[in-house]
C-alpha positions as CSV (number, residue, x, y, z in Angstrom):
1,X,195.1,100.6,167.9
2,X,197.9,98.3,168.1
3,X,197.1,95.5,170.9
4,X,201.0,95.6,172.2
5,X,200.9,99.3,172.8
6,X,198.2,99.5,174.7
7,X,199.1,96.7,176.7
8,X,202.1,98.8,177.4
9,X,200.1,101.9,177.8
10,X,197.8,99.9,180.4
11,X,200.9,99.0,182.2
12,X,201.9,102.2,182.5
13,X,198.5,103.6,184.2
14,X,199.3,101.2,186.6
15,X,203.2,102.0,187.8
16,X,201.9,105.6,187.7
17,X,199.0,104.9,190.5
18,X,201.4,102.4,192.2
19,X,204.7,104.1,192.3
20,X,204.3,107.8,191.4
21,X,206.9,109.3,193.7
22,X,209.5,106.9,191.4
23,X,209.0,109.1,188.7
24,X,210.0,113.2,188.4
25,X,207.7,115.4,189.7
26,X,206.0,117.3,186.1
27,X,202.7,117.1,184.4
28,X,200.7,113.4,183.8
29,X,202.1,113.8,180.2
30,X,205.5,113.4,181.5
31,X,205.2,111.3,183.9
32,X,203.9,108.6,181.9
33,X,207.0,109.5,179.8
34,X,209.3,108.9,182.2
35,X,207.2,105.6,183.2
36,X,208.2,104.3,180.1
37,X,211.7,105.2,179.9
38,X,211.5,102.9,183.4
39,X,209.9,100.2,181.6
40,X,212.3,99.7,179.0
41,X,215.4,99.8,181.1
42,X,214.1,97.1,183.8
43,X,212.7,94.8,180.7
44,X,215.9,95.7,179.0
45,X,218.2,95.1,181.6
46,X,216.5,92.9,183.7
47,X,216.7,94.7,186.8
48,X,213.7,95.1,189.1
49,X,211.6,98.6,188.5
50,X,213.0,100.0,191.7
51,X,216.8,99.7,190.7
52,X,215.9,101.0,187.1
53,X,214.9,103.9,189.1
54,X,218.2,104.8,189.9
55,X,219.4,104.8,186.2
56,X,216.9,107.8,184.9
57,X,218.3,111.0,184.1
58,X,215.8,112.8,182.2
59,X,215.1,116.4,183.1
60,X,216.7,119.4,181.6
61,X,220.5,119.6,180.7
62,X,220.4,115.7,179.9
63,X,221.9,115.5,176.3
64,X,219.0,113.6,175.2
65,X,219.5,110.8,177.9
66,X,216.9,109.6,179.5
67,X,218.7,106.7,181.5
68,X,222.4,105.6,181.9
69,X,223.4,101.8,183.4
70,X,227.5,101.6,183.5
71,X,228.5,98.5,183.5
72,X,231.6,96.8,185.4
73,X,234.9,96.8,184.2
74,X,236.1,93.6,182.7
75,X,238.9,93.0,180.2
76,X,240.0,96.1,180.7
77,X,236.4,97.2,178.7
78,X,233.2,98.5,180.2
79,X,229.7,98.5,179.0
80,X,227.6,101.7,179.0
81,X,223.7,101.2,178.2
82,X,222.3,104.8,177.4
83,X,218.3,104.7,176.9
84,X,216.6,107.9,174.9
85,X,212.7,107.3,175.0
86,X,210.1,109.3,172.7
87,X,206.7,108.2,174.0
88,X,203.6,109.3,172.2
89,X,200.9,109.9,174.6
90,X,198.1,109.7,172.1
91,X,198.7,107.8,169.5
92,X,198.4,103.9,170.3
93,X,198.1,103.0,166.5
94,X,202.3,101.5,166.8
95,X,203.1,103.1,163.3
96,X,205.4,106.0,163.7
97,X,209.1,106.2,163.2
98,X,211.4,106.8,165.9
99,X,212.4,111.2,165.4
100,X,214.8,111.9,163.4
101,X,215.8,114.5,165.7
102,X,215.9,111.9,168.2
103,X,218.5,109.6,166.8
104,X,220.7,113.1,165.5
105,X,220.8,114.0,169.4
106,X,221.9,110.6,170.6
107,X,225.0,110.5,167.7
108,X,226.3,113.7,169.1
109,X,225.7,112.9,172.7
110,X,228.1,109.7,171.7
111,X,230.5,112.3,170.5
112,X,230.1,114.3,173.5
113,X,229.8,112.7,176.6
114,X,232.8,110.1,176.0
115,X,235.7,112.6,175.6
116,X,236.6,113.4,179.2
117,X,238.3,116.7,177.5
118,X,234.7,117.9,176.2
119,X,233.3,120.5,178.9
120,X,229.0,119.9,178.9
121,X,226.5,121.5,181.4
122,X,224.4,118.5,182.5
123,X,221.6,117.5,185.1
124,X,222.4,116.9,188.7
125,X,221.3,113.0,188.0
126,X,223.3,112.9,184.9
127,X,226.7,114.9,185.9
128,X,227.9,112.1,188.2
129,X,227.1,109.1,185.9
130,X,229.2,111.1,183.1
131,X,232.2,112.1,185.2
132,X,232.4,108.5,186.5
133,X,232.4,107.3,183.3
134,X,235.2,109.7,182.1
135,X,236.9,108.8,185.2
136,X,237.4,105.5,183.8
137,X,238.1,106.5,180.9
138,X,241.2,109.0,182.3
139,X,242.4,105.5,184.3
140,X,242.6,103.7,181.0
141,X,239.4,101.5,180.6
142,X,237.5,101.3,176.9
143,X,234.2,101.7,177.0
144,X,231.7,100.2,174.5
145,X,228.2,102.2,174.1
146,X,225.0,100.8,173.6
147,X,222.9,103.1,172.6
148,X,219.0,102.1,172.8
149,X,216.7,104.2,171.3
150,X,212.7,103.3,172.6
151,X,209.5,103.9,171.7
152,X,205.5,102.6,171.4
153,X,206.2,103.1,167.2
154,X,208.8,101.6,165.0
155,X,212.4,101.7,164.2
156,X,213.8,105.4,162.9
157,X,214.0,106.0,159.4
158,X,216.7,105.5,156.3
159,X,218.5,108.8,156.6
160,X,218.3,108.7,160.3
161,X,220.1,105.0,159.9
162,X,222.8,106.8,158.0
163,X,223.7,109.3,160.4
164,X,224.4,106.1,162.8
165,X,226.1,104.3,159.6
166,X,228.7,106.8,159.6
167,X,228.9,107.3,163.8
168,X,229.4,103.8,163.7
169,X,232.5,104.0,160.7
170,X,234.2,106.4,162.9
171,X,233.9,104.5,166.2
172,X,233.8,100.6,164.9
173,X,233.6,98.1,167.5
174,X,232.7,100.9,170.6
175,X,229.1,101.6,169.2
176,X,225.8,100.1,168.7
177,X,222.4,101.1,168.3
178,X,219.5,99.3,168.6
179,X,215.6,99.7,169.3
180,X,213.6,98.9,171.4
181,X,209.7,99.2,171.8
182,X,206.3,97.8,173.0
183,X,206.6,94.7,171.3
184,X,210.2,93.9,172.8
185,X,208.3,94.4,176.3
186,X,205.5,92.0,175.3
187,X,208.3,89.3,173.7
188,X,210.1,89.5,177.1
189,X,206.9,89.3,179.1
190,X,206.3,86.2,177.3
191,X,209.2,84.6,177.4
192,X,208.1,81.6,179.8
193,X,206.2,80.2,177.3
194,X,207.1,76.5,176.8
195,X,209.0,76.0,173.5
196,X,208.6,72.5,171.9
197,X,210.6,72.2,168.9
198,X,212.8,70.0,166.2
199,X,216.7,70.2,166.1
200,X,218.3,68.8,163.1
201,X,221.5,66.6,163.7
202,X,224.1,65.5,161.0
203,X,225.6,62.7,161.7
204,X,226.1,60.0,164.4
205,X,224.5,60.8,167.7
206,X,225.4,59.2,171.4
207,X,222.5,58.9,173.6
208,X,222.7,57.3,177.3
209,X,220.1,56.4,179.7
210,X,221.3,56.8,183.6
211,X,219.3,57.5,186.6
212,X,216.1,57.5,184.8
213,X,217.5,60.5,183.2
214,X,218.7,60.5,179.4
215,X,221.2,62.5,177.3
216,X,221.9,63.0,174.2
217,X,225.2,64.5,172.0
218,X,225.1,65.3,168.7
219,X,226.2,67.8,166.2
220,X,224.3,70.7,164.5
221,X,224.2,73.2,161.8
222,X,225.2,76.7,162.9
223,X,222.6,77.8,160.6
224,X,219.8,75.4,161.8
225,X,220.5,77.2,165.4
226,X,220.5,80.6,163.9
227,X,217.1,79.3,162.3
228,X,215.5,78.2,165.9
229,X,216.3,81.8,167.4
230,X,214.7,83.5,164.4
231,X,211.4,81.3,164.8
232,X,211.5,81.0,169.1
233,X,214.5,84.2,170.3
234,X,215.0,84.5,173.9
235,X,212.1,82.2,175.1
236,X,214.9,79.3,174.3
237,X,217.0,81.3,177.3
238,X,214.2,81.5,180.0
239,X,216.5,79.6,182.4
240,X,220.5,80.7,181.2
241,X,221.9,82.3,183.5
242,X,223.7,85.3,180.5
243,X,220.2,85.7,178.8
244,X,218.4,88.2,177.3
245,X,219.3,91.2,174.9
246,X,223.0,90.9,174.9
247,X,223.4,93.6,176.4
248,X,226.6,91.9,178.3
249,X,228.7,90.9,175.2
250,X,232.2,90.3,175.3
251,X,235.0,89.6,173.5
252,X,234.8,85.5,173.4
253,X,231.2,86.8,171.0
254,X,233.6,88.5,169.4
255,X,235.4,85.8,168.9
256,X,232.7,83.4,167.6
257,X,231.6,86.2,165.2
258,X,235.2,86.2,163.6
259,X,235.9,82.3,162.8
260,X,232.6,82.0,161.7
261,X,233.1,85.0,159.3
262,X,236.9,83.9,158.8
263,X,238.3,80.7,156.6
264,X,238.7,78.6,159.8
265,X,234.6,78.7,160.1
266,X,235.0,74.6,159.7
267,X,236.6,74.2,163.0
268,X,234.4,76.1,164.7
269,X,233.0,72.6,165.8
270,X,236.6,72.3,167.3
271,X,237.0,76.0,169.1
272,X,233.6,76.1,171.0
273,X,232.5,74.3,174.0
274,X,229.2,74.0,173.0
275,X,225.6,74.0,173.7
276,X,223.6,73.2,176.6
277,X,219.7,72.0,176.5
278,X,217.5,70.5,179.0
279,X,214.0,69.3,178.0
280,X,211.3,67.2,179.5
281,X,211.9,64.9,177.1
282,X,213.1,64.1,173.4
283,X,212.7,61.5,170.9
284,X,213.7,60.9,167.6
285,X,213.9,57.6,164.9
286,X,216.0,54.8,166.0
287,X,215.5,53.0,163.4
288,X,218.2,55.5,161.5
289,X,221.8,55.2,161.2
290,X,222.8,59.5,161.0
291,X,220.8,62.8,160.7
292,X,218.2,62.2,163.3
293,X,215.6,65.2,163.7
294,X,215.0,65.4,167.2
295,X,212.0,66.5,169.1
296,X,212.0,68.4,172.0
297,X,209.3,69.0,174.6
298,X,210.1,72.2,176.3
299,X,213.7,72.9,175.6
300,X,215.7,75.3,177.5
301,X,219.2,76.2,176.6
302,X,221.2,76.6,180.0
303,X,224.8,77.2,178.4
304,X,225.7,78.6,175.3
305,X,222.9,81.2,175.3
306,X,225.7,84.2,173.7
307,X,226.9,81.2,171.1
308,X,223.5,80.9,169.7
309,X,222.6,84.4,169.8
310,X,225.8,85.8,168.4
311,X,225.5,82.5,165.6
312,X,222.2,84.2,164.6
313,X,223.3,87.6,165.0
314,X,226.4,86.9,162.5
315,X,224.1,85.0,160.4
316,X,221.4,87.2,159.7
317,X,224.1,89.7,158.6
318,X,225.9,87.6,156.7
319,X,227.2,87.9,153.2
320,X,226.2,85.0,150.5
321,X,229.7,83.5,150.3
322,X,230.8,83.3,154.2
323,X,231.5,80.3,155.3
324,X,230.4,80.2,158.6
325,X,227.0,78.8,157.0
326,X,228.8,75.3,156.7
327,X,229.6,75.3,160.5
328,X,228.9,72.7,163.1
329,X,228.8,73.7,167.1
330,X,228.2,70.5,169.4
331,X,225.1,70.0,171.3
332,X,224.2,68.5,174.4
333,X,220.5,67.4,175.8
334,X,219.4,66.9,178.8
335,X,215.9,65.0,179.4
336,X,215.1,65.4,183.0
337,X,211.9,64.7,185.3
338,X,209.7,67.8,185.6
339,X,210.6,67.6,189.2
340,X,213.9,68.1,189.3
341,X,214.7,71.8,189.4
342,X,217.8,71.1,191.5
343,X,219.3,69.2,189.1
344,X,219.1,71.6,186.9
345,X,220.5,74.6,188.7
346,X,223.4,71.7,189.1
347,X,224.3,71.4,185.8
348,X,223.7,75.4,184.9
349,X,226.4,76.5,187.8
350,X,228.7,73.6,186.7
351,X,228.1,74.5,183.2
352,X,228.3,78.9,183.5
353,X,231.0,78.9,186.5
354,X,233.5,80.0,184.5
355,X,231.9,83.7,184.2
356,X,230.6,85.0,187.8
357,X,228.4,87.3,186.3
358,X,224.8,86.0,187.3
359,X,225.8,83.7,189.6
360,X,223.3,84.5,192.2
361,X,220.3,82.2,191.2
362,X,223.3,79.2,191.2
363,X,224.2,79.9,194.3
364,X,220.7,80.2,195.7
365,X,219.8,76.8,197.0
366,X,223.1,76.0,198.7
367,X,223.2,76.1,203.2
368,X,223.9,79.5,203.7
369,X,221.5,80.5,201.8
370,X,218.5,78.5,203.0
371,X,219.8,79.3,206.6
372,X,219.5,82.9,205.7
373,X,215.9,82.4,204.5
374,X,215.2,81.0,207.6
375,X,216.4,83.5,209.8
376,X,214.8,86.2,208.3
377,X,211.8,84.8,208.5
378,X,212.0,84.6,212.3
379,X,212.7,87.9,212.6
380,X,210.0,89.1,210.7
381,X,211.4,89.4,206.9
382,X,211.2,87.9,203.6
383,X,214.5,86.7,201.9
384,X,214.3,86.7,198.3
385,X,217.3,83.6,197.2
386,X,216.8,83.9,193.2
387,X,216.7,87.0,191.0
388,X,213.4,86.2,189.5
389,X,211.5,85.7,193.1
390,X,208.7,89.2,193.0
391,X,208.3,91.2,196.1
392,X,208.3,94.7,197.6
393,X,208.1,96.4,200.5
394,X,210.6,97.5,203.2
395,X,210.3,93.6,205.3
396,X,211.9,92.1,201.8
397,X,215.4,91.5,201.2
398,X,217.4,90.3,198.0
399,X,220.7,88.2,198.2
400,X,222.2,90.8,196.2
401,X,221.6,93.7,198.6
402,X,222.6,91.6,201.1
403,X,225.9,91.0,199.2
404,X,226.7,94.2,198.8
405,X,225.8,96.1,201.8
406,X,227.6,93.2,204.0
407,X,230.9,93.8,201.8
408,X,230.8,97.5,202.5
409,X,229.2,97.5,206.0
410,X,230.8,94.5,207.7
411,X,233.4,93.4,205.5
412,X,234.6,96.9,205.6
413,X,235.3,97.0,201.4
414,X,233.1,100.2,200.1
415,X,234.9,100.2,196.7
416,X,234.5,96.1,196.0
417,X,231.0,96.5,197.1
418,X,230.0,98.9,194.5
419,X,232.6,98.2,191.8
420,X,233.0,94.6,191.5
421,X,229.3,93.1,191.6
422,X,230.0,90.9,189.3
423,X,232.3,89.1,191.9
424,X,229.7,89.0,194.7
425,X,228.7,85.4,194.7
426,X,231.6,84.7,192.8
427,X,235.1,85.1,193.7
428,X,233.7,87.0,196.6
429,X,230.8,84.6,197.9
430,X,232.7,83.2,200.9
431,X,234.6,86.6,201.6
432,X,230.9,88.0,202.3
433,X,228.7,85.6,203.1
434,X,230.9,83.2,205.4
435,X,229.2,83.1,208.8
436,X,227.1,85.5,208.2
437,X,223.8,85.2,209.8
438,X,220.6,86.6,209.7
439,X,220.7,89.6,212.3
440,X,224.1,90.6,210.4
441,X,222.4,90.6,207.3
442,X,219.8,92.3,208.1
443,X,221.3,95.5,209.8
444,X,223.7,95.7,207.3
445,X,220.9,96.2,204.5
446,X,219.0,98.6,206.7
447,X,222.1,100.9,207.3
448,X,222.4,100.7,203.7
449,X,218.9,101.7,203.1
450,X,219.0,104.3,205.5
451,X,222.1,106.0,203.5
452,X,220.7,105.3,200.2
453,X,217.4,107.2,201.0
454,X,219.9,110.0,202.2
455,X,221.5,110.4,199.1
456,X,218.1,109.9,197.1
457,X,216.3,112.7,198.9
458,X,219.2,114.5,201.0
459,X,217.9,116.8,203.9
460,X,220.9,119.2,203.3
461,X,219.7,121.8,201.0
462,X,223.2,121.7,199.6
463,X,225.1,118.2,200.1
464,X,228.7,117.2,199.6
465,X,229.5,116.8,196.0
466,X,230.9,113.5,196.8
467,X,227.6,111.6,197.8
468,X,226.8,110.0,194.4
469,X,229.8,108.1,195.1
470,X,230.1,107.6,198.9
471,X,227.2,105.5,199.8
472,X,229.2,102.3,200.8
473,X,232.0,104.0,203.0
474,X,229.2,106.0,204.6
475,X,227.5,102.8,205.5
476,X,230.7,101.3,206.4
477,X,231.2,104.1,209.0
478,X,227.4,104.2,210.4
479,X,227.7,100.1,210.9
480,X,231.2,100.4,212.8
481,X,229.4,103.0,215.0
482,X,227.0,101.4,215.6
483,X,228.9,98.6,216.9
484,X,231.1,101.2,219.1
485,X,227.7,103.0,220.8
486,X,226.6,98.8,221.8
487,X,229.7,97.9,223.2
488,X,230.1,94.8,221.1
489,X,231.9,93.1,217.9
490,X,230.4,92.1,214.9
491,X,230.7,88.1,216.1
492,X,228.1,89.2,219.0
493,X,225.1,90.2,216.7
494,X,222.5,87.6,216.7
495,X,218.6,87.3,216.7
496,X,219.2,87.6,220.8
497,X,220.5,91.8,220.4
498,X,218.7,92.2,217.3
499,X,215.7,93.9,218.3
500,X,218.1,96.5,220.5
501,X,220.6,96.7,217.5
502,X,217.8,98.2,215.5
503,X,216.3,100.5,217.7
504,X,219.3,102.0,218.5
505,X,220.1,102.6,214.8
506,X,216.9,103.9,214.3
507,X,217.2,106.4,216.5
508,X,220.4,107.5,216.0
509,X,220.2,107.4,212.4
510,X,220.8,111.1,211.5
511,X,223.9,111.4,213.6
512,X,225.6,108.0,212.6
513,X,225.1,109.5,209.3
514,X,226.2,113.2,209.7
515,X,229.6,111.8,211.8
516,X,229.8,109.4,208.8
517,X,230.0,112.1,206.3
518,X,232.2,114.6,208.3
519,X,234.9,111.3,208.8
520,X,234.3,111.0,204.7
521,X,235.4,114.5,204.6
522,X,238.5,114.8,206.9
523,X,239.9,111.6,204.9
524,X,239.0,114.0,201.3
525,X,241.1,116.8,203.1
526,X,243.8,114.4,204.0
527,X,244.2,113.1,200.7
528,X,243.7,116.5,198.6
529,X,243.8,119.5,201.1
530,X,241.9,122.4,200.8
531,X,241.7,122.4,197.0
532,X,238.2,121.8,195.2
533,X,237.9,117.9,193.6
534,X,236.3,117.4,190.2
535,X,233.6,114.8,190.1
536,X,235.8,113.1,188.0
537,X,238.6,113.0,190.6
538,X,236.2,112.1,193.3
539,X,234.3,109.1,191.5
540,X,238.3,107.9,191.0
541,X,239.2,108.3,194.4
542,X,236.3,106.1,195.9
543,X,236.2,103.5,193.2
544,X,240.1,102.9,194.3
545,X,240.0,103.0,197.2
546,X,242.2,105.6,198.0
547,X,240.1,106.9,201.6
548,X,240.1,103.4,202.8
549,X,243.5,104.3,205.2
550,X,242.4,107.8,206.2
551,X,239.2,105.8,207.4
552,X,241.0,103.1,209.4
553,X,240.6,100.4,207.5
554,X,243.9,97.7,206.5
555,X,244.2,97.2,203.0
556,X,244.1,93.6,201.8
């Protein structure tokens, strides 16, 4: 018995007894399935468990997908993560190849689901994710597909890797395949190991000692990083703010994968800003002129986490006369008291706030944050600041769902709610969150909830074919009502009206939603008449924007 699958198979016992009713109703055999397939995409992603949730789509008519993520659309490019999982229930031994089968189903579903002239008879959970996709597609955006193929066995065999080989000829650039298994879990489980280690400089090295803090610039070897991520991978990324499986590439990787491959690989030095590490402490000979071997007590790169993984990436693949082996990429280290986490998150925002895509953690310890967490807390609920932060239960809320359903509830912006995430405490941070307090928060995420359990488990035997898409303007409308029935505006909800605020929601609930839904579709008749809307059409229309006038709202 391998010791990593059964781990993994342990784990799976327990979301099964936790959170059954996350999974599709069947027998144990595929539940436990279907656990795993949950697994994978929260490790893989790094989403919590119950936001993975919403990504499965296994059942019948699913092409061989068992989950979909679509990413957010950015340089005109969007990123779709599709997740097939084969799960053997009964064999814990780690030895068998991913199906062949398997891997032939997810090259035609490629083929398949990302021609929006292809006609396909999928699942109920699968249908809208596709057309939305397509819908992009229609409107102009490229997307790239990561395929990943899981298991509790190893990677699929030589003529299943030629069937991708040649998928991968036709569509260069747009596809990639990887795998992903019980001992990825365990690596990213274990990832907050400490990692002490040795970096090689060539060279003359600068080192300054300021505040009882030190740092340290040198330059390094492309291949000597390549090297450390083949001995320590993403443990080196614990605290960088674009870690993990890579699954967010874009096109400035690309970029450091072509000079490196090209003849201007010696100025690579010269084209990249760098790298970032923060350590307890380092040391190294003093005694020496150049090429000091540095010693690191547990090093954390903070910035440059895609350089050095796309360095070892290009690398591993590359061929014996490419000259990106002869590279140099600046370094810079960090040796900072054990105390000082601030400082830290400091240096990563100033360092990462050039891309807003994870930018919750950086923002996490600034006023309006801390004031948040404090007001929650006196009215009875947990505020989670920083992604990693654990918790369940209906009394915790995230920053992120509070971004989100406070741009679409109160903010009155469905579409940038749901499509531009990436923004949230970015470019929208003070758009959202400026004098926002705890009350507002907090009813915003509730109406949210409430509309979201709606369109999980709807209590229309046949709902609108809209509602994988409407969530946000539906909330939107419930919070304005809500507002109308109390006689107030929004600057009048505090912790004073709070406790009347909610009861009132709570018990007009149902109607605030079914008014919510009929306004949703007098605006669809407005815009289309009488005539039926493909899902396509529909996702288009809401990621737009297009209702936002038939429902009352200025455009900005």
């Amino acid at each position: 018995m391998d010791i990593n699958a059964s781990i993994i198979d342990q784990q799976l016992t327990g979301l099964l007894e936790k959170h059954s009713e996350w999974l599709p109703a069947g027998d144990a055999n595929k539940q436990r399935s279907a656990a795993f397939v949950l697994l994978c995409m929260a490790n893989c992603l790094d989403i919590p468990l119950e936001d993975a949730v919403e990504l499965l789509t296994e059942g019948g008519n699913d092409a061989g997908v068992d989950g979909l993520h679509i990413g957010e659309v950015e340089d005109g490019e969007f990123l779709v993560t599709v997740f097939q999982a084969k799960y053997k229930i009964n064999n814990l031994d780690g030895i068998a190849n991913f199906p062949e089968n398997g891997v032939q189903k997810a090259v035609n579903t490629v083929q398949v689901l990302f021609d929006p002239f292809r006609q396909v008879t999928l699942n109920e959970k699968l249908a809208p994710k596709v057309e939305e996709i397509r819908s992009l597609i229609r409107d102009a955006y490229i997307p790239k597909v990561r395929f990943v193929l899981c298991n509790n066995g190893v990677q699929w065999n030589d003529i299943a890797q030629g069937w991708i080989d040649e998928l991968i000829k036709d569509f260069p650039d747009k596809v990639e395949f990887y795998h992903f298994n019980h001992d990825s879990i365990i690596r990213i489980l274990q990832r907050t190991k400490a990692v002490d280690a040795t970096i090689q400089l060539s060279g003359q090295l600068i080192v300054e000692d300021m505040n009882y803090m030190r740092v340290l610039l040198g330059r390094v070897a492309v291949q000597h990083i390549a090297d450390l991520f083949e001995q320590h991978g993403d443990r080196l990324l614990q605290r960088n703010i674009r870690r993990y499986l890579g699954l967010h590439s874009n096109r400035v990787n690309s970029a450091i994968h072509e000079t490196l491959c090209s003849d201007k690989a010696d100025k690579f030095y010269f084209y990249n800003n760098g790298i970032t590490v923060v350590c307890d402490k380092f040391d190294y000979n003093a005694f020496q002129k150049n090429d000091h071997k540095v010693q690191l007590k547990n090093m954390q790169i903070i910035n440059g986490g895609q350089t050095c993984k796309t360095i070892h990436e290009t690398l591993k693949s590359a061929l014996p006369n490419m000259r990106g082996q002869s590279a140099y990429v600046m370094v810079r280290i960090y040796q900072l008291a054990e105390d000082n986490k601030d400082f830290v998150h400091d240096i990563t925002y100033a360092t990462n706030s050039q891309n807003p895509v994870d930018l919750r953690d950086l923002r996490s310890n600034d006023e309006i944050q801390k004031n948040l967490e404090l007001g929650m807390k006196d009215l009875g609920y947990t505020y989670k600041r920083q992604r990693e932060e654990g918790g369940f239960g209906s009394s915790v809320i995230t920053s992120s769902i509070v971004a989100e359903a406070t741009l679409a509830v109160w903010r009155e912006k469905p579409h940038q709610a749901k499509f531009r995430r990436k923004e949230h405490f970015g470019k929208l941070y003070d758009e959202i969150f400026r004098e926002l307090n705890a009350a507002q928060a907090i009813l915003a995420v509730l109406i949210f909830r409430d509309v979201e359990n709606e369109r999980k488990r709807p209590s229309a035997e046949t709902p609108p074919a809209f509602m994988p898409y409407a969530s946000h303007y539906i909330s939107m409308l419930v919070g304005r009502a809500l507002l109308h029935d109390q006689g107030i505006d929004l600057k009048d909800v505090s912790h004073r009206n709070f406790p009347e605020l909610f009861q009132r929601l709570q018990d007009n609930e149902k109607t605030y939603h079914a008014r919510a839904v009929e306004k949703v579709i007098d605006a669809l008749i407005v815009c289309y008449g009488d005539r039926d809307i493909s899902l396509q059409q529909l996702s288009a229309t809401f990621r737009r924007g297009d209702l936002l006038e038939m429902l009352g709202v200025e455009r900005s």
